[in-house]
C-alpha positions in Angstrom: -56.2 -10.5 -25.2 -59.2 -8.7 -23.7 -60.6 -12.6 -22.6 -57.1 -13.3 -21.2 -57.0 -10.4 -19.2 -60.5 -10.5 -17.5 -60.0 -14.1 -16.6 -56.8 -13.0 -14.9 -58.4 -10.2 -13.4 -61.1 -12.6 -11.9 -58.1 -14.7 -10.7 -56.2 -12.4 -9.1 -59.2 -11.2 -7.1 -60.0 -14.6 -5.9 -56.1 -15.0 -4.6 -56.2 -12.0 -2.8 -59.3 -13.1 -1.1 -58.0 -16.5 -0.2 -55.2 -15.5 2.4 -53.0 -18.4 1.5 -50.2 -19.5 4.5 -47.2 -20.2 4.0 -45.2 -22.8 5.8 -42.1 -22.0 8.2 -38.5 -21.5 7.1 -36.7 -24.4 6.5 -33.4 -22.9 5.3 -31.0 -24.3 8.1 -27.2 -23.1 8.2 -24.4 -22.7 10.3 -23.8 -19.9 12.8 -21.1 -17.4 11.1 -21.8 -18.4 7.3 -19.6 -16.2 4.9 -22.0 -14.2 2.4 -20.3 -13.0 0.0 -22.2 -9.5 -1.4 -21.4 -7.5 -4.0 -24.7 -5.1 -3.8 -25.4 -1.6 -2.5 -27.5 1.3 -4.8 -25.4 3.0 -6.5 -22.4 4.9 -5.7 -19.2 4.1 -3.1 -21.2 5.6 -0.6 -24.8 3.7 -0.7 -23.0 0.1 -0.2 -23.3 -2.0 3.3 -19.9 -0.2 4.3 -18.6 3.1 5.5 -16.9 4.9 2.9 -14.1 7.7 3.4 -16.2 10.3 1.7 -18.8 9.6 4.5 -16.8 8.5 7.3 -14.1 10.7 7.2 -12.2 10.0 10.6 -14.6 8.6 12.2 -18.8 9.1 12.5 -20.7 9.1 15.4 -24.3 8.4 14.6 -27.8 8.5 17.1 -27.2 4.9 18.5 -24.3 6.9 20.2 -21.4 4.5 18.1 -18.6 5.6 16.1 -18.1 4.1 12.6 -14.6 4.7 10.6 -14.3 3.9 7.1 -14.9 0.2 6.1 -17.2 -0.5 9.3 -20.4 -1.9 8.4 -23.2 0.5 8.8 -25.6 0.1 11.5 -28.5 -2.2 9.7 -26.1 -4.4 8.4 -24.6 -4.9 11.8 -27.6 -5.6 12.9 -28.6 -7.7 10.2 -25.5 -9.6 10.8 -26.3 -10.1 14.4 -29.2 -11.0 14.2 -29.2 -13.8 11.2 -25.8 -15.2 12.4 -24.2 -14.3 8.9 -21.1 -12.9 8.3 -20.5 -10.9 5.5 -17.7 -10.0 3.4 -18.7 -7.0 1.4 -17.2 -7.7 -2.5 -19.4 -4.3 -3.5 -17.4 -1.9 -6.2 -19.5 0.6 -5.4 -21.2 0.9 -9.4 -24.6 1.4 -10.6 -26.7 -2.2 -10.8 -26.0 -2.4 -14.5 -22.3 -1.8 -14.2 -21.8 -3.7 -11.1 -23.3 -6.4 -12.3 -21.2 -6.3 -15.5 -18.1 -6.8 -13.3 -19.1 -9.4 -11.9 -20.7 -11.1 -14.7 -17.5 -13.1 -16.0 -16.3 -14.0 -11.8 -19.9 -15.0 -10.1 -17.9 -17.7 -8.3 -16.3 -14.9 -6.5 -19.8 -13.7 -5.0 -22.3 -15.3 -3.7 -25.4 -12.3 -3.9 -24.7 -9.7 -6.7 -26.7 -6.3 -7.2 -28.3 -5.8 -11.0 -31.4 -4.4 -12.6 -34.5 -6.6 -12.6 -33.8 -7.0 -16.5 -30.2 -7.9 -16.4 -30.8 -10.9 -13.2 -33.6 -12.4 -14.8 -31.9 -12.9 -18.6 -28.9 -14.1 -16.5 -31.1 -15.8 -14.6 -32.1 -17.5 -17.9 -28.7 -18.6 -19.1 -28.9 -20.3 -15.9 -26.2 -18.4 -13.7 -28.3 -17.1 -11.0 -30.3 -19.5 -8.2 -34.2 -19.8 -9.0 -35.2 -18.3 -6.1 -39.3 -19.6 -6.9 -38.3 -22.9 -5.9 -37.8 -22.0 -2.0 -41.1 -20.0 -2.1 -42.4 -23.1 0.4 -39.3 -22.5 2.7 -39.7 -18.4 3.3 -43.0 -17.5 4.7 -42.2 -13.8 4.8 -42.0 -13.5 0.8 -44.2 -15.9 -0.2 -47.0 -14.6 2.1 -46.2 -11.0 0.1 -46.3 -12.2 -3.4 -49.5 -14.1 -2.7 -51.0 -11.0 -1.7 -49.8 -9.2 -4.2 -50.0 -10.6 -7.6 -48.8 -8.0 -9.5 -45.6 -8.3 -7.7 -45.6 -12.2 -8.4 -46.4 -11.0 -12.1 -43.2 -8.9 -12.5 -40.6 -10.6 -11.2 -41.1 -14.1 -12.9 -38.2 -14.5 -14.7 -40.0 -18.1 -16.5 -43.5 -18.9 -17.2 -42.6 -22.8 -17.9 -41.6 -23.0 -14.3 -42.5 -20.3 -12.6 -38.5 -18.1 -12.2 -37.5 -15.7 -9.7 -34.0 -14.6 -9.9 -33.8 -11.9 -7.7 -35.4 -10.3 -5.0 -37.2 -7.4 -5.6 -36.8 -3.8 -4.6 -39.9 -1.2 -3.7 -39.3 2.7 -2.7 -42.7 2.3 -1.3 -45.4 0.9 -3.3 -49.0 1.6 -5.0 -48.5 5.3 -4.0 -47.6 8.4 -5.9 -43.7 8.6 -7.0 -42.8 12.3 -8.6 -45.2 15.2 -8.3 -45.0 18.5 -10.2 -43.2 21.3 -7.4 -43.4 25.4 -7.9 -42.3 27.9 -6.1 -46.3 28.9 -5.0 -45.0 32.0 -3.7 -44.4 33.5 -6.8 -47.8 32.1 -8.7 -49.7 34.2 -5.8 -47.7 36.9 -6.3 -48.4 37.4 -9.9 -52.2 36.1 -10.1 -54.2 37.0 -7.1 -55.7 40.2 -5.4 -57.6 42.5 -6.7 -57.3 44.8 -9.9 -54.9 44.7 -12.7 -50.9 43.2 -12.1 -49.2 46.4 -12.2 -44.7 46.0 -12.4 -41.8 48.8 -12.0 -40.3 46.7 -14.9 -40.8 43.8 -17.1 -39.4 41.6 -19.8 -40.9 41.0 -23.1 -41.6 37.6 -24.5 -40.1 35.7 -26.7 -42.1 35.2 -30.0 -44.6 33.1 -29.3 -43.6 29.3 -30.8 -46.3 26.7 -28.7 -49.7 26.3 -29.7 -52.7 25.4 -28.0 -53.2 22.1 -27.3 -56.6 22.5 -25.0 -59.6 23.2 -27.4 -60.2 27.1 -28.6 -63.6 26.6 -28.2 -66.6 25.1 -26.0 -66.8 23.7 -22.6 -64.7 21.1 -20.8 -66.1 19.4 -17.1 -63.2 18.8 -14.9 -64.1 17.1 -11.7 -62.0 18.7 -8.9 -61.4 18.4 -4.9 -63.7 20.9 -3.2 -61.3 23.5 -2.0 -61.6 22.5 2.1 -60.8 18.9 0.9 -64.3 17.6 1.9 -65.4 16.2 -1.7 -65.8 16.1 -5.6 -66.9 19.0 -7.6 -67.7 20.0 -11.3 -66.0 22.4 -12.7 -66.4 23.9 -16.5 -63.1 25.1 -18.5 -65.4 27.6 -20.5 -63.8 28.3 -23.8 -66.5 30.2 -25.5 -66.4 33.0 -22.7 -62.4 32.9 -22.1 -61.1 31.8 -25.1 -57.8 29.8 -24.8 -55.2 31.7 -23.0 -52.1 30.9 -25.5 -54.5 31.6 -28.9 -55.2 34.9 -27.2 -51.6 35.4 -26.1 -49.9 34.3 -29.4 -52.3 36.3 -31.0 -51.4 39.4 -29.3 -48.3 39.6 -30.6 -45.5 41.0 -28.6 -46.0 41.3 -24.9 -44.3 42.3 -21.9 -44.4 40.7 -18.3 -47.4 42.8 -17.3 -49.2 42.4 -20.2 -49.1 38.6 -20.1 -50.3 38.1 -16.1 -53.4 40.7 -16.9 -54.2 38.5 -19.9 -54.0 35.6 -17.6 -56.0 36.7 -15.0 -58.6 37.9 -16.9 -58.9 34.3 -18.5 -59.2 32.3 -15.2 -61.8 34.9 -14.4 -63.5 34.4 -17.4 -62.5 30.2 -18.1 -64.1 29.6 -14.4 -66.6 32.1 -14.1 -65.4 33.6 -10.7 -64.7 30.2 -9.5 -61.5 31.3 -7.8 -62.2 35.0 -7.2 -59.0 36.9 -6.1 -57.2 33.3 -5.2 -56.4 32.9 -9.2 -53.7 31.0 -8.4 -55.6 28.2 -6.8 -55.7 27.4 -10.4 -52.1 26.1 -9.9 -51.8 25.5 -6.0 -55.0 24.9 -4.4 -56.8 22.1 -3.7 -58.9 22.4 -6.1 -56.5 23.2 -8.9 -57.7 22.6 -12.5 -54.4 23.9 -14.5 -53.7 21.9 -17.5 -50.9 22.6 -19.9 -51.9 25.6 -21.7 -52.5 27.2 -18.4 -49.0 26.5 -17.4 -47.3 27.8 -20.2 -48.9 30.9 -20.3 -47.7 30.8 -16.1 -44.7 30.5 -17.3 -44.6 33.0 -20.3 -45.6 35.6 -17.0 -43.0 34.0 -14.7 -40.0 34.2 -16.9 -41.2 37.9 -18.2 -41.4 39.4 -14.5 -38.2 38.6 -13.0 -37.6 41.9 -11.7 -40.9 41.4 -9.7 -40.2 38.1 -8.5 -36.6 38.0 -7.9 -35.1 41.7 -8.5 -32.8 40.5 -11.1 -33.2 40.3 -15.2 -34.0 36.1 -15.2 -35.5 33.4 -14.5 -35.5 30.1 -15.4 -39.3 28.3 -16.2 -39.2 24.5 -16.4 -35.6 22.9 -15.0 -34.1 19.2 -13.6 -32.9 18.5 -10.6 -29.1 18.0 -11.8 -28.9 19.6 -15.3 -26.1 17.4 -16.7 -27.4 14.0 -15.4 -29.2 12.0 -18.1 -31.2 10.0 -14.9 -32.5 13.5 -14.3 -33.3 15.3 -17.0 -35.5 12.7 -18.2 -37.8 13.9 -15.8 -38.7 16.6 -18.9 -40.3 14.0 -21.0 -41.3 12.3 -18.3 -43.2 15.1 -17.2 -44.1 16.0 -20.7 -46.3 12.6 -20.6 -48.8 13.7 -18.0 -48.6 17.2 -19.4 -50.0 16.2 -23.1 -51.4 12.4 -21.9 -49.0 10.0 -23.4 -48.4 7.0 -21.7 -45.0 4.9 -21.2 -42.6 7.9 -20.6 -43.1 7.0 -16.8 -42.9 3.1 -17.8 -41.7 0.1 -14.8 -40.3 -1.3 -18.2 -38.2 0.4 -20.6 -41.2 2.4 -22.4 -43.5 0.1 -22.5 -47.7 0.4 -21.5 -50.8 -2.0 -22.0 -53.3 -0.6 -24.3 -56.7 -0.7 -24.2 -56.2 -3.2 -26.7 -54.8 -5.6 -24.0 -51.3 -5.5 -25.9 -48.3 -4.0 -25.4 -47.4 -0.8 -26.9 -43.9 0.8 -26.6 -43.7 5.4 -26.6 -40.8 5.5 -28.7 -43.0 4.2 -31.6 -45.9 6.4 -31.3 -46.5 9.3 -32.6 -48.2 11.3 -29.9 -44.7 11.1 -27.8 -43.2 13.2 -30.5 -45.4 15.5 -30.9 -45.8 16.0 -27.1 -41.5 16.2 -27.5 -42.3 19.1 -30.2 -44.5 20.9 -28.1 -42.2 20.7 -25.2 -39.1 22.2 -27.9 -41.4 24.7 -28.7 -40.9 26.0 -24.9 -37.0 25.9 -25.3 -37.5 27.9 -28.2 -39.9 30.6 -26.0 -37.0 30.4 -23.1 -39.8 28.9 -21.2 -37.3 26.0 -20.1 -33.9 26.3 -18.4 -30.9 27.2 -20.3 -28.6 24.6 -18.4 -31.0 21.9 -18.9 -30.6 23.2 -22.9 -26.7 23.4 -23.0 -26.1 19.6 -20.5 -24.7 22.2 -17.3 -23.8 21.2 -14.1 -26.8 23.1 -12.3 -29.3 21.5 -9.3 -32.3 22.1 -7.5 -30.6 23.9 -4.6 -28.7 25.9 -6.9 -31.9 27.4 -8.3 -33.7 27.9 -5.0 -31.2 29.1 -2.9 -30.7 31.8 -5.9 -34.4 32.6 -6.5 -34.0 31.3 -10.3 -36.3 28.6 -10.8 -39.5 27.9 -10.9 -40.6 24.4 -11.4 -39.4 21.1 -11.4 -41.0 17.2 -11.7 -39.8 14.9 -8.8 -39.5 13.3 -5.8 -41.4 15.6 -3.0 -39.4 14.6 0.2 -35.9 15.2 -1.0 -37.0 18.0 -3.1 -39.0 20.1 -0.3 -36.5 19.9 2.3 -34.7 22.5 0.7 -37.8 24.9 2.3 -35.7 24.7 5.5 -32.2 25.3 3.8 -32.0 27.0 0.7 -35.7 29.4 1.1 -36.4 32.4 3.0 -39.8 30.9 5.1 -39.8 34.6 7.0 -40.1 36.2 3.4 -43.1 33.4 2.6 -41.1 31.8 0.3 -42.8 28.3 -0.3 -41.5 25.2 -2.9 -44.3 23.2 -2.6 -45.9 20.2 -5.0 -49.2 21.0 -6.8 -51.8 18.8 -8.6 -50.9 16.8 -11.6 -52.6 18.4 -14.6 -55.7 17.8 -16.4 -55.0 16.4 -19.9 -56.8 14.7 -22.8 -56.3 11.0 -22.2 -57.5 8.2 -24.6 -58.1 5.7 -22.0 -60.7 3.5 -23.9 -63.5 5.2 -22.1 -64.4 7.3 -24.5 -63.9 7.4 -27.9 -63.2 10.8 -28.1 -60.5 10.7 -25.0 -61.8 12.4 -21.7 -60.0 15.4 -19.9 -58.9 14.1 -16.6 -56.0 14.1 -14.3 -53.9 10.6 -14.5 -50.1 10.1 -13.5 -48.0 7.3 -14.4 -45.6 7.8 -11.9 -47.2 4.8 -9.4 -44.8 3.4 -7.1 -44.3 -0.4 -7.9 -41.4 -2.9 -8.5 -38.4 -1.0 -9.0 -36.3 -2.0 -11.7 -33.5 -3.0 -9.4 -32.6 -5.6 -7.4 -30.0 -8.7 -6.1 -29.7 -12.1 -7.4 -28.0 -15.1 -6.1 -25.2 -16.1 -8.1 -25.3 -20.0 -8.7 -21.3 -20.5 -9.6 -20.7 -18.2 -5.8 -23.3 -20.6 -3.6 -22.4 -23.7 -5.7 -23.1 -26.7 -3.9 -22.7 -24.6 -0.4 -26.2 -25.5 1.4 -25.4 -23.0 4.8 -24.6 -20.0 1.5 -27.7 -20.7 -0.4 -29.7 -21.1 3.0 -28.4 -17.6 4.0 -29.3 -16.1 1.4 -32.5 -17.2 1.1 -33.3 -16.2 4.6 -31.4 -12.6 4.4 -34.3 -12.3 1.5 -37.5 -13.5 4.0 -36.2 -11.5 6.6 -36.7 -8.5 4.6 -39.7 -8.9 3.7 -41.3 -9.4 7.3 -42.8 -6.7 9.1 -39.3 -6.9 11.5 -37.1 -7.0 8.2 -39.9 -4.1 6.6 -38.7 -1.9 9.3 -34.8 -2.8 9.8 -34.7 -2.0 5.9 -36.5 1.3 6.0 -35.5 2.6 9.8 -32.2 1.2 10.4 -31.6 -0.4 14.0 -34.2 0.2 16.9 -31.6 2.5 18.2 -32.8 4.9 16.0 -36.6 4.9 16.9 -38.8 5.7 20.0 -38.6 3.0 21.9 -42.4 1.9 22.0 -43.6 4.6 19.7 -45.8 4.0 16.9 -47.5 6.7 14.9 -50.8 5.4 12.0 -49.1 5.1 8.7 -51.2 4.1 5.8 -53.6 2.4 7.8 -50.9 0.2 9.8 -48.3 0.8 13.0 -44.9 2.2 12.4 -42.1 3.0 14.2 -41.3 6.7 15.4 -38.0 8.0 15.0 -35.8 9.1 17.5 -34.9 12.4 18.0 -31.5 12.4 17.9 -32.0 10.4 14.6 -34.5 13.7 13.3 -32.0 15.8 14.2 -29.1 13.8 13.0 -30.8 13.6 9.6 -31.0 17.4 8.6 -26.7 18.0 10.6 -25.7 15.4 8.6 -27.7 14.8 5.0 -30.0 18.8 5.0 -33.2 16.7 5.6 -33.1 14.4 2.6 -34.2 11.3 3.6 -32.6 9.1 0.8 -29.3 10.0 1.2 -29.0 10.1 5.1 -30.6 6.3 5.0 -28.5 4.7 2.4 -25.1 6.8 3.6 -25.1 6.4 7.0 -27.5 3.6 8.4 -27.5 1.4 5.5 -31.1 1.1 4.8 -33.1 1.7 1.6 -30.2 -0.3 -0.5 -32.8 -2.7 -1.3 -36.2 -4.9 -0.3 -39.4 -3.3 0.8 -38.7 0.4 2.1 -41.5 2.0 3.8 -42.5 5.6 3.1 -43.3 5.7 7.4 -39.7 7.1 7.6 -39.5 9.5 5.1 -42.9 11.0 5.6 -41.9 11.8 9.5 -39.1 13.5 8.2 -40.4 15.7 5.3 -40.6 19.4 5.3 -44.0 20.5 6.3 -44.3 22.3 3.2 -43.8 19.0 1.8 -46.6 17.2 3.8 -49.0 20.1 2.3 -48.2 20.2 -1.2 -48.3 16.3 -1.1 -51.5 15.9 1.5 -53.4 17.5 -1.4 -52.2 15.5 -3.6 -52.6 12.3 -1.7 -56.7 13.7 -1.2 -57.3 14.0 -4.6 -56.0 10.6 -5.6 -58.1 9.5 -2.3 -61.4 10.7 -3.9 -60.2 9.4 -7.8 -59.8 12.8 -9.1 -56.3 11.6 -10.0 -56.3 8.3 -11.4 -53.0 5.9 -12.2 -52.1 2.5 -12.9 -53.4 -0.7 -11.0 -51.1 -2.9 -9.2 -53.2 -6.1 -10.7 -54.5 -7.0 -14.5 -58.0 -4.2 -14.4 -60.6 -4.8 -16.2 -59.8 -1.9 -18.2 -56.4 -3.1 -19.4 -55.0 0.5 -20.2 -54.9 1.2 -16.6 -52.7 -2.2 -15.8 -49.3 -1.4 -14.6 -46.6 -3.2 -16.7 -44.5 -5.6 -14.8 -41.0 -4.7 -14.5 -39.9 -7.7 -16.4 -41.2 -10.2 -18.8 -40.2 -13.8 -19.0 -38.6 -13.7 -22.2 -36.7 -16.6 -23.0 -32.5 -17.4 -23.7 -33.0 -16.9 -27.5 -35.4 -13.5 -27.1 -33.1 -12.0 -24.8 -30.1 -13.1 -27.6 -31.7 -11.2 -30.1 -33.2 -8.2 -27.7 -29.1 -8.0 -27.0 -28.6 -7.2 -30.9 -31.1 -3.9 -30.5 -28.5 -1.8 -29.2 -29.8 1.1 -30.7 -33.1 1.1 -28.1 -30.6 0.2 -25.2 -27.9 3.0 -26.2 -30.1 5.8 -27.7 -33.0 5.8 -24.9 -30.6 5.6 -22.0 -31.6 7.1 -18.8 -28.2 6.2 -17.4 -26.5 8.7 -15.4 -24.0 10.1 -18.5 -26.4 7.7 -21.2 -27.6 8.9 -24.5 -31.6 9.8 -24.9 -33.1 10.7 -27.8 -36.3 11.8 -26.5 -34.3 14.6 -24.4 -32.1 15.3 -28.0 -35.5 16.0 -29.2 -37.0 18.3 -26.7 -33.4 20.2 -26.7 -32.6 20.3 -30.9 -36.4 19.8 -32.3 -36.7 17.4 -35.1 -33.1 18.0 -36.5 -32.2 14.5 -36.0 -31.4 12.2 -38.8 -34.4 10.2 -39.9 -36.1 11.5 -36.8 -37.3 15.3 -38.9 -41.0 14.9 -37.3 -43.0 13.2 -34.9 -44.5 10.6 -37.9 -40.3 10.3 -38.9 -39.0 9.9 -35.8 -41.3 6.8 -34.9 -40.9 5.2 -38.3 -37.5 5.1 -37.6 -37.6 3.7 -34.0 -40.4 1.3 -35.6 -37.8 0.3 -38.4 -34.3 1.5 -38.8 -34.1 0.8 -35.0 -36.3 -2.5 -35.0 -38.3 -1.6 -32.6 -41.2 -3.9 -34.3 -39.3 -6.3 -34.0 -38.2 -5.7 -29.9 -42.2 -5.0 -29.3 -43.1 -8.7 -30.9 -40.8 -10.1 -28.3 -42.1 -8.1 -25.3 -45.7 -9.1 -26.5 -45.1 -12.5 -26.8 -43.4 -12.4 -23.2 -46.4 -10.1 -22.3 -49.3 -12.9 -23.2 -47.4 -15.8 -21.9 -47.0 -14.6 -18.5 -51.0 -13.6 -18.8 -51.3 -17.3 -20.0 -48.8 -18.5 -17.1 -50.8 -16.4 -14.2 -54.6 -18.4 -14.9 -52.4 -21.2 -14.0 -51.2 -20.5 -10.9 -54.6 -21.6 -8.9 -54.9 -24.8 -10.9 
């Protein structure tokens, strides 16, 4: 496999360096065809039309119109206008699996259909959805994309004997940073710096100590880290001989209180770092130059939890918490965020859990051992109190619930729609701050070393989302002006015109002649009214004022222009660090290509497998149903961090992957995936022939 992928490699750097044309659109159709579209996001109110919830009696919006319920939202006026298309929206307002499972049985009632990238290419396969690789030639706009972005090519072919696309891809963004750690910073400078010991009216004592160190207890680790004004790389030493390791010492101690654990805390960054932070201690955390790794935080939060009284005025406070406590989709962001924490890969996956080894092969997290025991360790902080007793008990708690309360601490997410809640739900006079710190260091095994290496990596890399629309074959049938319509709906969006109308909405909502550097290339500013409209209408999030009221970000290529001009400045500081340290490769992450090192290739977000694999990888429902990150879905690996190894067959981490491996066939799913896996290697050398 390693042969195969360095050929590749070599390949795809010659393509990008070709600059292939494409030819002009030759997708003729009448003025006024009827599309047929059953596709939105995810919910009655992210489809192409107004719903009541939104609407009400009527909307007006910045372009200065008023919209009523069933109106067609601003871009797909536009869009409508401006392809001569007329659409007929058919959307039931479902998630991509369920809506297309509705439609599955009736595609001769649509003519495009919404589905994840999985479901449109095995449909695809059994030959009800348009090959949309054969019209490559007649849309410029995409093919010019894929050819410069292989990777892209790579995860969306749906065949490798002839080269399949069934649907048109989806990307929030792309080869940037997705979710980002977020703490209320406020409180980490309360409690670690200035000068002297931590001194409390009141505190709480700890739980008995359950977690165990994972960093060593002895010796020296190097960490390379941002230089604290930004300007460059630095050395750093984690020295365990003179420190010790802050949860052996605390778990030694026996039981502590509040004021107890911060002095013990302090005292080991002083000693770890050598004075390398001074009386900023909780740079360790926040700064640019942060270092923390997972040890570190959960002795943070051992001090946050224990010192409510100082931090809130109240008895509690909740450590580690999801954005929406009884929402499967969210709460996997626990062992998601347990993956960078204790360096596991495929928890942050494009494809179900799935990563390329340094081996070259797949490999799938729910076999592996290490994901379980990184699962234990993180039970071992439900059992300390250390993580949030509605995440525990499946409650209907959110983000702006704990903010606006002062209740919780930290979080793993998104950073725009997360930090606008600085403006709404935070006291700013008070210096309240929830703000996104570095990803932590952790003990990788990324081939480079035999022994692993402590570095910061994240797996959360934005690429091909893992949803998207199709073309149904049975709705276009023999129709040329429906299948030509379609076709060009999809170039369009993928044009630096389309780009825009797709992430911005109409040019009634920007500056009219205003561009701003983005990325290295010109984007639109918004307009004012639009800025303002945003945080009267949707509190600053981005996402949700887009896809509810101006119709963009439902699909395509979405820009990040947009939502950076409208995130919190908090925001823009927590994430301009960030977006430094990945800048000067102190925070690596996947490669949107085949690397030379293939454990740092990002997985495409399908795999051609074929009618008969996808028959039998339909008979595995136990890896479909019990590792669900469906809104109300089952996950095992969240059972896991909430009830320890209590599950049958699944009693420890070398159990519980046995039993995925076997009782769950998921041996037998992995064969299929790495047979998929090499023949699309195989089918990429052939693509310059």
């Amino acid at each position: 496999m390693k042969k195969v992928l360095s050929l590749v490699m070599a390949l795809a750097l010659v393509l990008s360096m070709v600059g292939l044309v494409s030819a002009e659109s030759t997708l003729p159709y009448e003025k006024g065809t009827v599309l047929r579209m059953a596709v939105g996001y995810n919910n009655s109110k992210t489809g192409l039309r107004f719903d009541p919830e939104v609407a009400g009696e009527g909307v007006t919006l910045a372009d200065g119109k008023t919209y009523h319920s069933g109106d067609f939202k601003p871009t797909w006026v536009a869009v409508q206008d401006l392809l001569g298309i007329s659409i007929e929206d058919k959307y039931q307002g479902q998630s991509a699996t369920k809506e297309f499972d509705y439609w599955k049985e009736q595609l001769d009632q649509v003519d495009m259909v919404s589905g994840t990238a999985a479901k449109l290419s095995e449909n695809g396969e059994a030959g009800l959805l348009v090959n949309i690789g054969e019209y490559l030639d007649q849309m410029p706009h995409f093919k010019a994309y894929l050819d410069a972005n292989p990777i892209v090519r790579l995860s969306i072919t749906g065949n490798v004997d002839n080269g399949a696309i069934y649907f048109s891809p989806y990307f929030d963004g792309v080869d940037d940073i997705e979710k980002m750690p977020l703490m209320r910073t406020d409180w980490v400078e309360k409690l670690l710096n200035g000068e002297g010991a931590f001194a409390a009216d009141a505190s709480k004592e700890l739980k008995a100590a359950v977690y165990q160190p994972y960093m060593p207890t002895s010796g020296k680790v190097e960490i390379d880290v941002v230089k604290a004004d930004g300007s460059a790389v630095e050395t750093i030493a984690k020295d365990y001989d003179a420190a010790g390791n802050i949860i052996a010492t605390m778990n030694a101690a026996g039981t502590i209180d509040g004021v107890a654990a911060v002095n013990m805390l302090r005292d080991y960054i002083d000693k770890a770092y050598n004075g390398y932070y001074g009386t900023n201690r909780a740079d360790l955390f926040i700064g640019q130059n942060a270092a923390w790794d997972a040890d570190e935080l959960v002795a943070l939060l051992r001090c946050v939890v224990a010192n409510p009284q100082t931090l809130n005025g109240t008895d509690k406070i909740e450590g580690l918490f999801s954005r929406e406590e009884n929402n499967t989709a969210r709460r996997a962001d626990m062992f998601r965020f347990a993956g960078i924490l204790f360096g596991v890969r495929g928890l942050e996956s494009r494809q179900d859990y799935l990563y390329v080894g340094t081996d070259g092969d797949l490999h799938d997290a729910r076999q592996e051992v290490a994901t379980y025991e990184a699962l234990g360790r993180m039970h071992a902080l439900v059992e300390e109190g250390l993580i949030s007793t509605a995440f525990v008990n499946n409650e209907e708690v959110k983000t702006e619930n704990y903010l606006e309360q002062d209740l919780g601490f930290m979080h793993y997410d998104y950073n725009q729609t997360q930090t606008v809640y600085n403006a709404t739900k935070l006291d700013n006079a008070a210096g309240e701050k929830y703000m996104a710190v570095m990803v932590p260091v952790a003990h990788w095994f990324d081939g480079t070393n035999e022994d692993g290496v402590y570095m910061r990596f994240t797996e959360s890399w934005r690429s091909v989302k893992t949803d998207g629309w199709g073309i149904s074959k049975a709705g276009v049938g023999s129709d040329t002006n429906k299948l030509n319509a379609a076709l060009t709906l999809i170039d369009y969006a993928y044009s630096d015109e389309g780009t825009i109308m797709m992430s911005y909405g109409p040019e009634a909502f920007r500056k009219a002649g205003e561009t701003f550097i983005f990325n290295g290339k010109e984007m639109p500013v918004i307009a004012d009214a639009t800025y303002a409209e945003l945080w009267e209408k949707a509190s600053g999030n981005y996402t949700n004022y887009a896809r509810q009221y101006l119709g963009s970000t439902l699909s395509f290529m979405k820009s990040q222009a947009f939502e950076y001009q409208c995130t919190h400045e908090v925001g823009k500081e927590g994430a301009g660090k960030i977006s430094t340290a990945i800048g000067l490769g102190t925070i690596k992450h996947p490669l949107l290509a085949v690397a030379e090192n293939a454990w740092y290739t990002s997985v495409p977000t399908v795999l051609p497998t074929t009618k008969e694999d996808n028959q039998a990888l339909g008979n595995l429902t136990d890896l479909t149903e019990k590792f669900s990150t469906a809104k109300d879905g089952e996950n095992l690996l969240i059972d896991i961090i909430v009830k320890g190894f209590t599950l049958d067959g699944m009693t420890s981490p070398e159990a519980a992957a046995e039993y995925v491996k076997t009782t769950m066939s998921g041996a037998q799913y992995l064969d299929i995936k790495e047979l998929a896996w090499e023949d699309l290697l195989v089918y990429f050398l052939t693509l310059a022939l």
